[in-house]
C-alpha positions as CSV (number, residue, x, y, z in Angstrom):
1,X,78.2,103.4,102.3
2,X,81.6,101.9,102.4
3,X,84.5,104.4,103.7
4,X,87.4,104.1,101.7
5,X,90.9,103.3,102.7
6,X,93.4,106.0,102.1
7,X,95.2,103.5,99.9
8,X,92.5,103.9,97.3
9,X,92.3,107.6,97.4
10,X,95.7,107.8,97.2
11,X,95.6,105.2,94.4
12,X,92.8,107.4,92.7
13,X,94.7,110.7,93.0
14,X,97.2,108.9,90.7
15,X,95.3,107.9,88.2
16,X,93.6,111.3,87.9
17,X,97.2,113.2,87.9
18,X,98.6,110.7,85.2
19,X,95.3,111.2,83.3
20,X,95.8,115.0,83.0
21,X,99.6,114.7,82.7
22,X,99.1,112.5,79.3
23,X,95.9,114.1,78.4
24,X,94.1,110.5,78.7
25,X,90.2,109.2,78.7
26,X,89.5,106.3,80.8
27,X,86.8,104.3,79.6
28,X,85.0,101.1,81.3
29,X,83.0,98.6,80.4
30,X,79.9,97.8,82.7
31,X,81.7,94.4,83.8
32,X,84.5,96.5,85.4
33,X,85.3,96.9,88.9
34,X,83.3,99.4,90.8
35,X,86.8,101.2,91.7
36,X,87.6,101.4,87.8
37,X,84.0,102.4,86.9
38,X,83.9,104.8,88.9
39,X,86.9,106.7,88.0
40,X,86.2,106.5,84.3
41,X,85.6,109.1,82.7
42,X,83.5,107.2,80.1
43,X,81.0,104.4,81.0
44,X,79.3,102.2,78.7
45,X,78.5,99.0,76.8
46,X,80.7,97.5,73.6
47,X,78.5,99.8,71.7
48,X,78.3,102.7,73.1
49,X,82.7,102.5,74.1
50,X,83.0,102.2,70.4
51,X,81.2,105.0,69.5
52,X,82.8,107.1,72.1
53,X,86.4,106.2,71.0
54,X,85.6,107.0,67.7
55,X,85.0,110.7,68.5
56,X,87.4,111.4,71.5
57,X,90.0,114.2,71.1
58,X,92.6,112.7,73.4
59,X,95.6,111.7,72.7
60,X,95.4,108.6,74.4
61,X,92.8,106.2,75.3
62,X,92.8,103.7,78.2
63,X,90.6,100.6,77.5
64,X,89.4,99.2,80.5
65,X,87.4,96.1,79.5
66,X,88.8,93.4,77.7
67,X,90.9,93.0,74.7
68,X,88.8,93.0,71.8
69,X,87.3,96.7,73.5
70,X,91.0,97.9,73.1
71,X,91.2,96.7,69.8
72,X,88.3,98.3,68.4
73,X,89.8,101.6,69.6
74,X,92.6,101.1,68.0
75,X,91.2,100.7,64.8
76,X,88.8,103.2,65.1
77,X,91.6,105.4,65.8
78,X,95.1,104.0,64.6
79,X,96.4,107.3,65.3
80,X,96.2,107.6,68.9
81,X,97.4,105.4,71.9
82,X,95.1,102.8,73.1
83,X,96.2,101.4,76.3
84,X,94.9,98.2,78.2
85,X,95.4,97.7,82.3
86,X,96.1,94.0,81.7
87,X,97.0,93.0,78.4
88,X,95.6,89.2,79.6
89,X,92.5,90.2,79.5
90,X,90.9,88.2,77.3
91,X,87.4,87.0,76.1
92,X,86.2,83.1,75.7
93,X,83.8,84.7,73.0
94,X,86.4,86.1,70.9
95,X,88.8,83.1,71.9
96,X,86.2,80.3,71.0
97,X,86.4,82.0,67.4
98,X,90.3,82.0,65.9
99,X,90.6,84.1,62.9
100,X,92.3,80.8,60.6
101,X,89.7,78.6,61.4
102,X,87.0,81.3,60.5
103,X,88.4,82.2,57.6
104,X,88.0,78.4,56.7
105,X,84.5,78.2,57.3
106,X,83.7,81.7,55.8
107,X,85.7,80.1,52.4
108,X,83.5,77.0,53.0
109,X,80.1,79.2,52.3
110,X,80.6,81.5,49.3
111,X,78.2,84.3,48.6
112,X,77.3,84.3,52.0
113,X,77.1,87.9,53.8
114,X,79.6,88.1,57.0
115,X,77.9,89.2,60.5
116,X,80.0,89.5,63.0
117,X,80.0,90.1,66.8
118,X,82.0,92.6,68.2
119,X,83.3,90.0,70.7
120,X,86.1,88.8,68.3
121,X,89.8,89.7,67.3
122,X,90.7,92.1,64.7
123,X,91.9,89.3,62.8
124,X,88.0,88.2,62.9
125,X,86.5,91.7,61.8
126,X,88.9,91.9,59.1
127,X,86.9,88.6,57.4
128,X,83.6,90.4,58.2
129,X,81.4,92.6,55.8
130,X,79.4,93.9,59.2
131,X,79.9,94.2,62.9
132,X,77.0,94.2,65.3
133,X,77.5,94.5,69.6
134,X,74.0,93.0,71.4
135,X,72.6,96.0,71.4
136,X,71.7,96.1,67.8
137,X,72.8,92.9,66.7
138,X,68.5,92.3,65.2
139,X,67.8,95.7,64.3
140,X,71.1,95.4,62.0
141,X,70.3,91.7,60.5
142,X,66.9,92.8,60.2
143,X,68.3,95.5,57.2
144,X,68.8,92.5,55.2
145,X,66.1,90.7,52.8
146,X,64.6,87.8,54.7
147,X,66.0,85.1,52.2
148,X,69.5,86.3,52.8
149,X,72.9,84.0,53.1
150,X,74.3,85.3,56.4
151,X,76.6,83.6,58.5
152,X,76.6,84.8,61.7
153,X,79.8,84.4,64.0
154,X,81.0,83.4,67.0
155,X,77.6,83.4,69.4
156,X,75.6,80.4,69.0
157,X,73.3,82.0,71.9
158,X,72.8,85.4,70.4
159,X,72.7,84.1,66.6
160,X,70.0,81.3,67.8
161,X,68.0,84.1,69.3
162,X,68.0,86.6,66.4
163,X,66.9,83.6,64.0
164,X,64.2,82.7,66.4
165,X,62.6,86.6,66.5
166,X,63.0,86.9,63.0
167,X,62.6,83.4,61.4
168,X,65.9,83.1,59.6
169,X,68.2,80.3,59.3
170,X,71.6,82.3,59.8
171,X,74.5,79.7,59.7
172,X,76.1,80.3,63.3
173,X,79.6,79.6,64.1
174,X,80.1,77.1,67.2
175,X,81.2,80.0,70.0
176,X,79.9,80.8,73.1
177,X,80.9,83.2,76.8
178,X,81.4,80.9,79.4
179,X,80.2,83.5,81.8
180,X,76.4,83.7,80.1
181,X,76.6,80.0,79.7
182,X,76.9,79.2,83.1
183,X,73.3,80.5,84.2
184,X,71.0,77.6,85.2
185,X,67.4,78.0,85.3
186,X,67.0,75.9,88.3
187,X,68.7,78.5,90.4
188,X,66.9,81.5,88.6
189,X,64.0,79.5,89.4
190,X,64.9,79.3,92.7
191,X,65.6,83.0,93.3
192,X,62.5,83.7,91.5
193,X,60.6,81.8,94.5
194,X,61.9,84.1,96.8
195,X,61.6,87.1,95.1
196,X,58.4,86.3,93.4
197,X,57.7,90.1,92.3
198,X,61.1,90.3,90.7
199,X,61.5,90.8,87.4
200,X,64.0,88.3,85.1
201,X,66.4,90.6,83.1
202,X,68.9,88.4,80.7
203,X,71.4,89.0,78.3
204,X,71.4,87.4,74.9
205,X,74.5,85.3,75.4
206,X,72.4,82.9,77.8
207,X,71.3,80.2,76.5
208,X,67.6,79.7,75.0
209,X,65.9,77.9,78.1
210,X,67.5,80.5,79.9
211,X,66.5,83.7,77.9
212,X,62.3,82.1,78.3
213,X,62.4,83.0,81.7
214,X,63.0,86.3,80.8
215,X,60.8,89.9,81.4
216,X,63.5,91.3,79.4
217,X,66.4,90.2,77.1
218,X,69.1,93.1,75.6
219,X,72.3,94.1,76.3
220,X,73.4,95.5,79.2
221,X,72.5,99.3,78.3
222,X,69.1,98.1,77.1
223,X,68.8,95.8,80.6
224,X,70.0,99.1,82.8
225,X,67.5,101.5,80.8
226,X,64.6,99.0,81.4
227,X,65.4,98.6,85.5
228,X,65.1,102.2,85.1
229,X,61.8,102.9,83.3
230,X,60.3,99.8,85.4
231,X,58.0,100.0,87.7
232,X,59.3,97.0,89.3
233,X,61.3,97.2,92.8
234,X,63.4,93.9,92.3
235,X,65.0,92.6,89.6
236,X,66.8,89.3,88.8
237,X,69.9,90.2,86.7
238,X,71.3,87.4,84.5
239,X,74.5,88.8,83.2
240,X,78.3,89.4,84.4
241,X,77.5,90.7,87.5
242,X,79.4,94.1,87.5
243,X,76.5,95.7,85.7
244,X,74.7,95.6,89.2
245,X,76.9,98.7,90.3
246,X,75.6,100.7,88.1
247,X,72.2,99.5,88.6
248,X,72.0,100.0,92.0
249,X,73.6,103.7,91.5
250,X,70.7,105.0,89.5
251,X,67.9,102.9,90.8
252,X,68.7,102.7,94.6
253,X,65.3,102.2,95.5
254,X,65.5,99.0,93.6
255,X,66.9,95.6,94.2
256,X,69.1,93.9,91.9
257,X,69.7,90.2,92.8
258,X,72.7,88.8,90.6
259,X,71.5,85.4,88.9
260,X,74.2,82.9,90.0
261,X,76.3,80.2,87.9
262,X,75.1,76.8,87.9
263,X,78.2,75.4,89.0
264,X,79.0,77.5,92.2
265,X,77.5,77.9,95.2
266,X,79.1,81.6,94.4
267,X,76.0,84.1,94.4
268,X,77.1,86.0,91.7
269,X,78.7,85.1,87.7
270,X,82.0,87.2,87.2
271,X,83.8,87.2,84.1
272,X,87.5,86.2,85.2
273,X,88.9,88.1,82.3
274,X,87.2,91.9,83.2
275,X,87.9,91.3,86.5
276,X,92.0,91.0,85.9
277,X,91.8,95.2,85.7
278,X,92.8,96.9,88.9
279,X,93.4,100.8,90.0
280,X,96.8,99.6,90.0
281,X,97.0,98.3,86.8
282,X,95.4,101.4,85.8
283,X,97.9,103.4,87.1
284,X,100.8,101.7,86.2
285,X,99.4,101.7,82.4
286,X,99.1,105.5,82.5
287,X,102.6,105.8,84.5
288,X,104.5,103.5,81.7
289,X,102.3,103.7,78.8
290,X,102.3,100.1,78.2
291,X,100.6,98.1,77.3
292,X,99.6,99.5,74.2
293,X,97.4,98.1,71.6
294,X,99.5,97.2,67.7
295,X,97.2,96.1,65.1
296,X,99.4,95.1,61.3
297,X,98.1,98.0,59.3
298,X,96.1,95.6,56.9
299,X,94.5,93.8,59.4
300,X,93.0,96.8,60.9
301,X,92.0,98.9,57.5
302,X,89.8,96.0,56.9
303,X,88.3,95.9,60.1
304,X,87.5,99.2,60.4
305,X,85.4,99.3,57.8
306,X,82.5,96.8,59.0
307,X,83.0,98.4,62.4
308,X,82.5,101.8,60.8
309,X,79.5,100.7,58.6
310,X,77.7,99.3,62.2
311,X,78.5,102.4,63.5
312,X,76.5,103.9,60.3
313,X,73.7,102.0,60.2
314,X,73.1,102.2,64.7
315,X,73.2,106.3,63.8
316,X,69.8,105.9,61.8
């Protein structure tokens, strides 16, 4: 185990003194750091973050993902302070899918029902009738009739594989992550060769050819509870690589070999955007309360309510 520089601790020591001082939860995304991760006091997918915000007492809220995370904090409670580390963290998912231009093509099919990925702005949940995360993204389209008008917004990957278990014909808006893109199957190929017992754990933002080499597909809760109920000892992990921290915390007599982008020689697949947080930034957020999250009133009243009705329906 690493030793780690006094720097850190003392950078750690912060953090927890300004936590207490403004009575703040830190919460993290799997995709974090392993510094940040470590230190939050709540760990978790989109999914699980949301429900957590949703019922924390504190006055304050630290986001530590990216900026669609902070959002959905913010409208699940508009009466708090949500903070972000690096107000540039972004998201190509959310990015690839600009509120105007959805608007445009949710106009251009009337009657249809509005499914949305919790990967997009507020602007975008405030079109949307129901928000899903990966996690229950086919459990929540399956509540719907078969013969149902639903588009489906912004993953292409994840909307193609929900129509393919279920045989719908969702229409899919043209968005994808560049991060779960980027996965080849020549190089999971590869790795598979030299790890031949491994097991091929994917997320359902890769790509189709991608997600048939899979063991398992699911979200990154459902891909860390199945490396732990696995009788398995090595594991192929196609997904943003920080999830391998906690992996290797609660399995560490496992291996956990990060599937790498196809165009890298790089053995791992980062998202740029997660990895823009920093203890420092984390401190310096709690030290100066900025940045904080504003949503225009409207805007989030009408997201919250399909966030609050996925919210319902994952509680049954």
């Amino acid at each position: 185990m690493a030793v780690e520089t006094p720097c850190i601790d003392f950078l750690k020591k912060e953090i927890i003194d300004l936590k207490e001082k403004r009575g703040a939860a830190i919460m993290a995304h799997y995709y974090q750091i392993p510094e940040i991760q470590d230190i939050a006091d709540y760990i978790g997918d989109s999914l699980a973050l949301a429900r957590i915000a949703a019922t924390l007492p504190n006055e304050v809220i630290v986001m530590c993902g990216v900026h669609f995370m902070g959002e959905t904090a913010k409208i699940l409670c508009p009466e708090k302070i949500v903070l972000e580390p690096d107000s540039e963290a972004g998201c190509s998912l959310a990015d690839s899918c600009p509120a105007d231009e959805f608007k445009k093509f949710v106009d251009s099919h009337p009657d249809y029902t509005v499914i949305s990925y919790v990967n997009t702005s507020a602007g975008v949940k405030a079109l949307t009738d129901i928000v899903v995360t990966s996690g229950n993204a086919l459990a929540i389209v399956e509540t719907f009739e078969k013969d149902a008008k639903i588009i489906f917004g912004p993953d292409r990957n994840l909307g193609n594989y929900i129509n393919s278990l279920t045989g719908r014909n969702m229409i899919l808006w043209d968005g994808a992550c560049h991060v779960h893109e980027k996965f080849s199957v020549d190089k999971i190929l590869d790795l598979k060769k030299r790890y031949p017992k491994a097991e091929i754990l994917v997320h359902p933002e890769c790509t189709a050819p991608v997600r048939l080499l899979a063991d398992k597909t699911g979200s990154t809760a459902v891909l860390l509870d199945y490396a732990r109920k696995s009788d398995s000892k090595e594991f192929i992990v196609a997904t943003e690589s920080g999830i391998l921290h906690q992996m290797c915390k609660e399995c560490p007599d496992k291996t956990f070999i990060p599937a790498p982008p196809s165009d890298s020689v790089c053995s791992c697949n980062e998202c740029a955007y997660m990895k823009l947080n920093t203890l420092e930034k984390l401190r310096d957020c709690l030290k100066n309360m900025a940045p904080s999250i504003e949503i225009e009133k409207a805007i989030a009243e009408r997201a919250r309510r399909p966030i609050e009705r996925m919210l319902e329906l994952s509680s049954k």
